[in-house]
N, C-alpha and C positions, 0 to 999 in steps of 0.2 A: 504494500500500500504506500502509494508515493506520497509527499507533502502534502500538496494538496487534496486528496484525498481526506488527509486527514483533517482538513482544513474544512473539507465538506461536512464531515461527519460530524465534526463540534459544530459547524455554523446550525445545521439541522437539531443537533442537542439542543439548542436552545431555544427552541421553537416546540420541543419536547412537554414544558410544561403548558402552554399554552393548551396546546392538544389534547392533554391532560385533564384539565380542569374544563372544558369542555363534554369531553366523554364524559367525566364523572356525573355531570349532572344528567345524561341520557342512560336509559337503561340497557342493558347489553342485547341486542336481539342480534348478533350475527359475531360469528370467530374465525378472522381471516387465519389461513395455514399456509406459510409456503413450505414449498417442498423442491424437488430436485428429480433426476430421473431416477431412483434409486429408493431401495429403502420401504421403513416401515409404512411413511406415512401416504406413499404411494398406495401403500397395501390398500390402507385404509382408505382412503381416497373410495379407490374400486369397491370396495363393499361396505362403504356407507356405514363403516362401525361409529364414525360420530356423529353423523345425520341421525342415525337411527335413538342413538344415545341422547341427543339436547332437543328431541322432537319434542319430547313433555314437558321439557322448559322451554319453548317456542323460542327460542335459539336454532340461528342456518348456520350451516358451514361455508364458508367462500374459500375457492382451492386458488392460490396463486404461484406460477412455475418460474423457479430462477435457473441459469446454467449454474450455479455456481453460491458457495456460501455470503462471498463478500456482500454482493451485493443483496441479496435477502436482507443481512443483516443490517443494513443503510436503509432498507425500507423500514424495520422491526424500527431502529431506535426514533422514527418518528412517526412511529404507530402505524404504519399502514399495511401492517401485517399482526399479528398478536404473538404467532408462535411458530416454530419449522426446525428443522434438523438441518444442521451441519458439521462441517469436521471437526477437529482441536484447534485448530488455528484460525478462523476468522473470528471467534469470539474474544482473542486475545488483543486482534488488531483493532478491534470495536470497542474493548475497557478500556486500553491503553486512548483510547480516541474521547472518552469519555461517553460515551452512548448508553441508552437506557436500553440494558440489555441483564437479563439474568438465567443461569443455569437451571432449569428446571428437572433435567434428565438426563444419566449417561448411557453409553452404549459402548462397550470395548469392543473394540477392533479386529478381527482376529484374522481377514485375507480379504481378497478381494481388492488390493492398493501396493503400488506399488512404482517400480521404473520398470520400462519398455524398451528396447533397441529394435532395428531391425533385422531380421531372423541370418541376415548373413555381414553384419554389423562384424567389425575389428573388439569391438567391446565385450570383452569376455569376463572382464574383473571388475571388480567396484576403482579399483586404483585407475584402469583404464576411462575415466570419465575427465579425468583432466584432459584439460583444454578445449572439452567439447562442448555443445549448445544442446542446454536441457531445457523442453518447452513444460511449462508448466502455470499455474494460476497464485498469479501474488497473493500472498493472506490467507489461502486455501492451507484443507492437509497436508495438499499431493507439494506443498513448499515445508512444509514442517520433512516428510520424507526425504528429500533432498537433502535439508540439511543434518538427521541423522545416517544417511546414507553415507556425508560425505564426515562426516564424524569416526563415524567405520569404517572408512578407507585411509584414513589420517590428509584429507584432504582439507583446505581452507574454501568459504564464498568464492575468493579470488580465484581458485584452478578453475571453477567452471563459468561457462557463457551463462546466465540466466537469461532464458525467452520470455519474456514472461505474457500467456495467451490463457484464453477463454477453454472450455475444453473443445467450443464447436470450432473454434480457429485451430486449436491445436492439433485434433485428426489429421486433418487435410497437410497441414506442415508437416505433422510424422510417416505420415504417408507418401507425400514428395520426397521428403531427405531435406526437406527445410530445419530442420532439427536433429542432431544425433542422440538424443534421448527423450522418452516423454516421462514424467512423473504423473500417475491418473489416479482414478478410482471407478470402481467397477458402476453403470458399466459401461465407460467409456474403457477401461482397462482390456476387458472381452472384446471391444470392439476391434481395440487395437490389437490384442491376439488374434481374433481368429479373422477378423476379415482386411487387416490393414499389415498384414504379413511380420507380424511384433514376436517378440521371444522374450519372456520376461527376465530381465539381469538380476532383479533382485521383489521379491515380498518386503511389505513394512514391515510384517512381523519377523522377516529376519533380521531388523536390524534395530528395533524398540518397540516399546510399548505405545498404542495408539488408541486413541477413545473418539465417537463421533457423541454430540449432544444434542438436547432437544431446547432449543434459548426459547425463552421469553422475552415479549417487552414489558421492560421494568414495572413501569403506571399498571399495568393491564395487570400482571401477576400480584401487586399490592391493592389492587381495587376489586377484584375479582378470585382470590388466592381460591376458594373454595370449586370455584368452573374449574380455575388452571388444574386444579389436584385430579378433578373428574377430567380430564385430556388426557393427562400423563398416565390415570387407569386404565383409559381405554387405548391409548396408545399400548402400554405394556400388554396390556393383555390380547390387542392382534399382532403383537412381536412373537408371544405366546402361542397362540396357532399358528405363526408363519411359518413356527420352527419345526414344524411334524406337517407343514403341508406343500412342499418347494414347489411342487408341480402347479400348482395353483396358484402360489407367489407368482411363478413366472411368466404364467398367463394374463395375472392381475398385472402385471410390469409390464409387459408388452403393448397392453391393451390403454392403461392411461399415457404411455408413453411416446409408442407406434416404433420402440427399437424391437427389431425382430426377435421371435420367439426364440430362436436357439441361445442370441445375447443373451438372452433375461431367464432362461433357462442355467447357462452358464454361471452366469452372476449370484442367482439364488441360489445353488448348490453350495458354493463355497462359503454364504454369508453367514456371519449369525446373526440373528434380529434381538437379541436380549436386551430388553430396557430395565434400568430400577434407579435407583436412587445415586447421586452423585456421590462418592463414599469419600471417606478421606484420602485412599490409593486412591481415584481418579485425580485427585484433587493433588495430592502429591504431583501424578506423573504430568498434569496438565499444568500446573506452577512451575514444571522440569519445561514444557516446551517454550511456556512465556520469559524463562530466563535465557534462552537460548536464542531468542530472537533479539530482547534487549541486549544482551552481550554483543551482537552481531549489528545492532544498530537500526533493525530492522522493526523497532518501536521506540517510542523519541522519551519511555519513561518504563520503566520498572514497575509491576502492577501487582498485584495481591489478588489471585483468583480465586480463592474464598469470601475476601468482600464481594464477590456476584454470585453464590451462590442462593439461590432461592431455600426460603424453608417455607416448604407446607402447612399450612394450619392445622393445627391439632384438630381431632374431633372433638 
């Protein structure tokens, strides 16, 4: 996330309360979701487990699609979204930005992400990445993997080119040879396997520990904490069928997304969908990637990611 950028995100912070005190005085009859092509809340999307859920509180669901976390979260921190899934790293770029953003769910990582070459690429080592041009998405996970990647190879930011693209620009470049490396997540990852002639160099989980979350906007989860807690059930618990129903996942994926069945077929095999509570291990290893970036320069302040961790109201 470049300067201005961040420049964005604070100017919009502060138009946050406003917004704020607005809604408060209206009652909630609708909960925007974004989402991404992936994941649980796709799931949910396709079989209407929270439509079905907030029908008897005359609450709609409105689905809105991002490529990508950053930006989701640029809409979240001035409300115009409530709640979505992304990876470890745009939520870092957003607290450090000051944005009305909080953790409401995690979900560990365990495949599915990872770097890409091309199947007849010189790149056989992780040490082999120097000097070359790794396309990947600023503020995203698939930049958190890079830089434990390059941690693991005892490599610096400096050996490698940063690209820095969207995932729907970055196909096309990995596919040309406009890029000697892609860093993704599935399933652009399967994409780049099996139809854009990719060999995977490396899994994230070969090289750390990774978590994807479910943010909140701030206002919304302090005005609302009681919906938010009834989301994150119903979230967990179609994570909870997803994981005894892949075949159907992948169908559901294919179908709100239109990436073809064998991708999302792919992509759902390997995932896990487990949602619960942000624990202190998450919180640990996700304070581990936001030191990692501010050490790198690549957040302009040193943050505390348990200050945005959301608590639940008690019953």
């Amino acid at each position: 996330m470049q300067r201005r950028d961040f420049l964005k995100l604070s100017a919009a912070a502060s138009l946050a309360p406003l917004l704020s005190e607005r809604a408060a005085a209206e009652p909630l009859t609708e909960i925007r979701i974004g989402y991404q092509k992936n994941g649980v809340l796709v799931i949910a999307r396709q079989r209407r487990t929270l439509e079905d859920h907030f029908a008897s509180q005359n609450i709609g669901i409105k689905w809105l699609e991002f490529s990508s976390g950053p930006p989701m979260l640029e809409a979240m921190n001035v409300g115009s979204i409530h709640y979505g899934a992304v990876g470890d790293s745009p939520p870092i770029f957003a607290q450090a930005a000051g944005a009305a953003v909080v953790y409401a769910a995690g979900q560990p990582i365990t495949n599915g992400q990872g770097i890409l070459v091309p199947k007849d690429s010189s790149i056989r080592s992780l040490a082999d990445l120097r000097g070359k041009r790794i396309g990947f998405t600023k503020g995203s996970s698939a930049h958190n993997v890079v830089l434990l990647v390059l941690q693991k190879a005892g490599l610096s930011y400096d050996d490698i080119v940063p690209v820095y693209l969207t995932p729907p620009d970055a196909g096309p470049a990995f596919a040309q040879g406009s890029i000697d490396a892609w860093s993704i997540w599935d399933p652009y990852f399967a994409i780049g396997e099996l139809k854009q002639n990719g060999r995977i160099l490396v899994n994230a989980s070969d090289v750390g520990r990774t978590n994807s979350f479910y943010i909140a906007n701030r206002d919304f989860a302090q005005r609302n904490g009681a919906i938010l807690k009834q989301i994150v059930t119903v979230t967990s618990a179609t994570a909870q069928w997803a994981e005894t129903h892949r075949n159907e996942v992948a169908q559901s994926l294919a179908a709100v997304t239109g990436i073809p069945l064998d991708i999302q077929t792919a992509a759902a095999n390997r995932s896990s969908f487990a949602v619960g509570p942000v624990t202190d291990d998450i919180i640990a290893t996700q304070q581990g990637v936001a030191d990692r970036f501010h050490q790198l320069g690549l957040i302009p302040r040193p943050i505390v990611v348990r200050d945005a961790v959301w608590k639940p109201p008690q019953a």
